[in-house]
C-alpha positions in Angstrom: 4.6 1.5 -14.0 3.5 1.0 -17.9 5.5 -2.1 -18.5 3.7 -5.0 -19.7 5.2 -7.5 -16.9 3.4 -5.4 -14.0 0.4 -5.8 -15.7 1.3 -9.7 -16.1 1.7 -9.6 -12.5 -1.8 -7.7 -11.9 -3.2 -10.2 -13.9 -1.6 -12.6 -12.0 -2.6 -11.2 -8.9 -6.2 -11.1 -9.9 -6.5 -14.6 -11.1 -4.5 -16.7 -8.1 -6.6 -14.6 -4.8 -7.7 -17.6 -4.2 -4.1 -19.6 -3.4 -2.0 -16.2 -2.4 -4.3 -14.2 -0.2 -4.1 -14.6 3.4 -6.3 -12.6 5.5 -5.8 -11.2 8.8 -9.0 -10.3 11.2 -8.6 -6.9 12.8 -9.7 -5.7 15.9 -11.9 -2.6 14.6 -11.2 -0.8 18.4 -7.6 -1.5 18.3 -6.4 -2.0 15.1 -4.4 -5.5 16.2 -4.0 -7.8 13.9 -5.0 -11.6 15.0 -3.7 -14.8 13.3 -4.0 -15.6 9.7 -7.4 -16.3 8.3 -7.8 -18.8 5.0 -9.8 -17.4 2.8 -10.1 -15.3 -0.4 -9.8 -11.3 -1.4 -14.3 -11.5 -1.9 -14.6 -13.1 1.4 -12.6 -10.9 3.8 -15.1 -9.5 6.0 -15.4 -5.6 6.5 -12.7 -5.3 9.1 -9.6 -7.0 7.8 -6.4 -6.6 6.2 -4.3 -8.6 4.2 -0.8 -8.6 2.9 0.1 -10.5 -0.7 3.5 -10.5 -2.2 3.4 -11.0 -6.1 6.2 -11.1 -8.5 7.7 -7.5 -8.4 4.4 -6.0 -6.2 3.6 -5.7 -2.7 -0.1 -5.3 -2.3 -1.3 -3.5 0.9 -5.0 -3.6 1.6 -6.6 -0.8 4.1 -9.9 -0.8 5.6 -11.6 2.0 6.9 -12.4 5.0 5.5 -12.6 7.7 8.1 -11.4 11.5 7.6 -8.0 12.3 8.7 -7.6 8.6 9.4 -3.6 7.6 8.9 -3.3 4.2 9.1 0.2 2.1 8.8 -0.3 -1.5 7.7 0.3 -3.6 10.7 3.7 -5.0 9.6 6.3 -3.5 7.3 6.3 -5.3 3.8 9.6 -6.3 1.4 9.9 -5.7 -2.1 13.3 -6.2 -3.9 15.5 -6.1 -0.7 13.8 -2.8 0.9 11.3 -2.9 3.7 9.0 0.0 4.5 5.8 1.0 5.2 2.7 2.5 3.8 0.6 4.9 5.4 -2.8 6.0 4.3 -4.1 9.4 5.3 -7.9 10.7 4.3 -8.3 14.2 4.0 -11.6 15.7 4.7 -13.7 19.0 4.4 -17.1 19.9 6.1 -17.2 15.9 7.2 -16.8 14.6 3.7 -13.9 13.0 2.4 -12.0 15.2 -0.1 -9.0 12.8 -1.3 -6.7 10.2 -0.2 -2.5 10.3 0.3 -0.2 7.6 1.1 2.9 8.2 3.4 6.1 6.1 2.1 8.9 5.3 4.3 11.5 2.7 4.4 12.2 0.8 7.3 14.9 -1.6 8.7 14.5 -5.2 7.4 16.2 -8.3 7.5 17.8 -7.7 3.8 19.7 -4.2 4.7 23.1 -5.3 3.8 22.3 -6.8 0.3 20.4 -3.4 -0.8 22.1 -0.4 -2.4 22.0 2.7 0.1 20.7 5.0 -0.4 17.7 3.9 -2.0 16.7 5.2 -5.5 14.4 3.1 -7.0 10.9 4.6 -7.9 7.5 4.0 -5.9 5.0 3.6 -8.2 1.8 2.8 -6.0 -1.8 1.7 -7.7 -5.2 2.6 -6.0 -6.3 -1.1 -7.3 -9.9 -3.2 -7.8 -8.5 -6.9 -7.4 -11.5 -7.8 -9.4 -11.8 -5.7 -13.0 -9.0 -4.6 -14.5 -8.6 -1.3 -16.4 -10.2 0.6 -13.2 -6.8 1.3 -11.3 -5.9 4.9 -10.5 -2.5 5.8 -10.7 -0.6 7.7 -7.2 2.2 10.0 -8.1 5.0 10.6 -6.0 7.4 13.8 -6.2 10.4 11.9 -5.2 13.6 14.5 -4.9 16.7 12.7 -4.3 18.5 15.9 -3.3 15.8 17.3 -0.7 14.6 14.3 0.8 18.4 12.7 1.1 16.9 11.4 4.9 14.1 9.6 3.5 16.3 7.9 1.3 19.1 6.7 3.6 19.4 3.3 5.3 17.2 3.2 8.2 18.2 2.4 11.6 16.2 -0.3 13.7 13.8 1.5 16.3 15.1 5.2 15.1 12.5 7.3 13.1 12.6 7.3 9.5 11.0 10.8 7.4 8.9 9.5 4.8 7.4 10.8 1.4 4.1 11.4 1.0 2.4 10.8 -2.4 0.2 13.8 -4.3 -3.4 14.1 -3.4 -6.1 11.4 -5.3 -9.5 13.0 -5.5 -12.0 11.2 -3.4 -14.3 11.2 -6.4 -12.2 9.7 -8.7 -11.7 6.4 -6.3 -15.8 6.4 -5.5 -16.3 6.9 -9.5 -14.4 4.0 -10.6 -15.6 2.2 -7.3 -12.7 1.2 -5.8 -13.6 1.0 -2.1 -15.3 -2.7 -1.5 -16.4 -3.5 1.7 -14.6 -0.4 3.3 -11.1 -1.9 1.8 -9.0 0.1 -0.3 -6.3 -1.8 -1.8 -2.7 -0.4 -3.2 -0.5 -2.0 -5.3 3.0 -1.1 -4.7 6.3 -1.3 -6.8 9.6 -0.3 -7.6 11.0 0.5 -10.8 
């Protein structure tokens, strides 16, 4: 993370909601995703999710905050030539949420053949607020090219892929800096 052009591309992020954000309205009993709502990142209603691609970022958004909840966004995102997924599991204790972890794995996409296998770029995800910068909390990832050689291979269409799951962010921290709006927790995602 720590370069100045992904904090360009926050910026970036921050000030164009209005033109790149495109909403999608989830069924809160089913989790399916209906068709594209217009509309902007302060106006999604409670249950939605929506998917923006800036510069070098991916940004997933997740609603819901149940315990134990792991929730894959609907459809797999691209960044640089790699598609994957991001999960995001609550862990709870005595009915309280304790902290959050994310679950990456890479998936098949379109652009297989023009990406270096295995992959060995680094995740660097953002618990984000798309409205006041300096609030972010960073997720770290223990990625171990030698251990987790599966997670890293080139993933075949409809076979399951292992993923890695990120370190533990204290529930505190993200209510602290007030990250959760509206029941959406949003992640920025990039590779390095």
């Amino acid at each position: 993370m720590g370069g100045r052009s992904s904090k360009q591309g926050l910026e970036r992020f921050r000030a164009d909601t209005d033109d790149s954000v495109v909403p999608r309205e989830a069924d809160p009993a089913t989790g399916v995703v209906d068709e594209p709502q217009p509309g902007t990142m302060d106006t999604l209603p409670k249950e939605s999710l929506c998917h923006l691609a800036v510069g070098s970022a991916v940004t997933c958004t997740y609603n819901g905050k149940e315990a134990r909840l792991l929730k894959p966004f609907d459809q797999p995102s691209t960044l640089d030539g790699y598609t994957f997924n991001l999960a995001c599991k609550f862990e709870s204790k005595k009915g309280k949420i304790e902290s959050v972890r994310f679950l990456f794995t890479l998936c098949a996409g379109n652009e297989d053949d023009l990406a270096s296998w295995p992959f060995a770029k680094q995740v660097s995800l953002r618990i984000v607020d798309a409205a006041q910068q300096g609030k972010d909390v960073g997720v770290t990832f223990k990625m171990r090219p030698e251990e987790d050689a599966e997670c890293f291979r080139r993933p075949v269409a409809h076979a399951p892929q292992k993923g890695i799951l990120s370190e533990k962010v204290s529930w505190k921290q993200v209510n602290k800096r007030k990250l959760v709006r509206d029941d959406v927790l949003t992640v920025a995602v990039q590779f390095q």
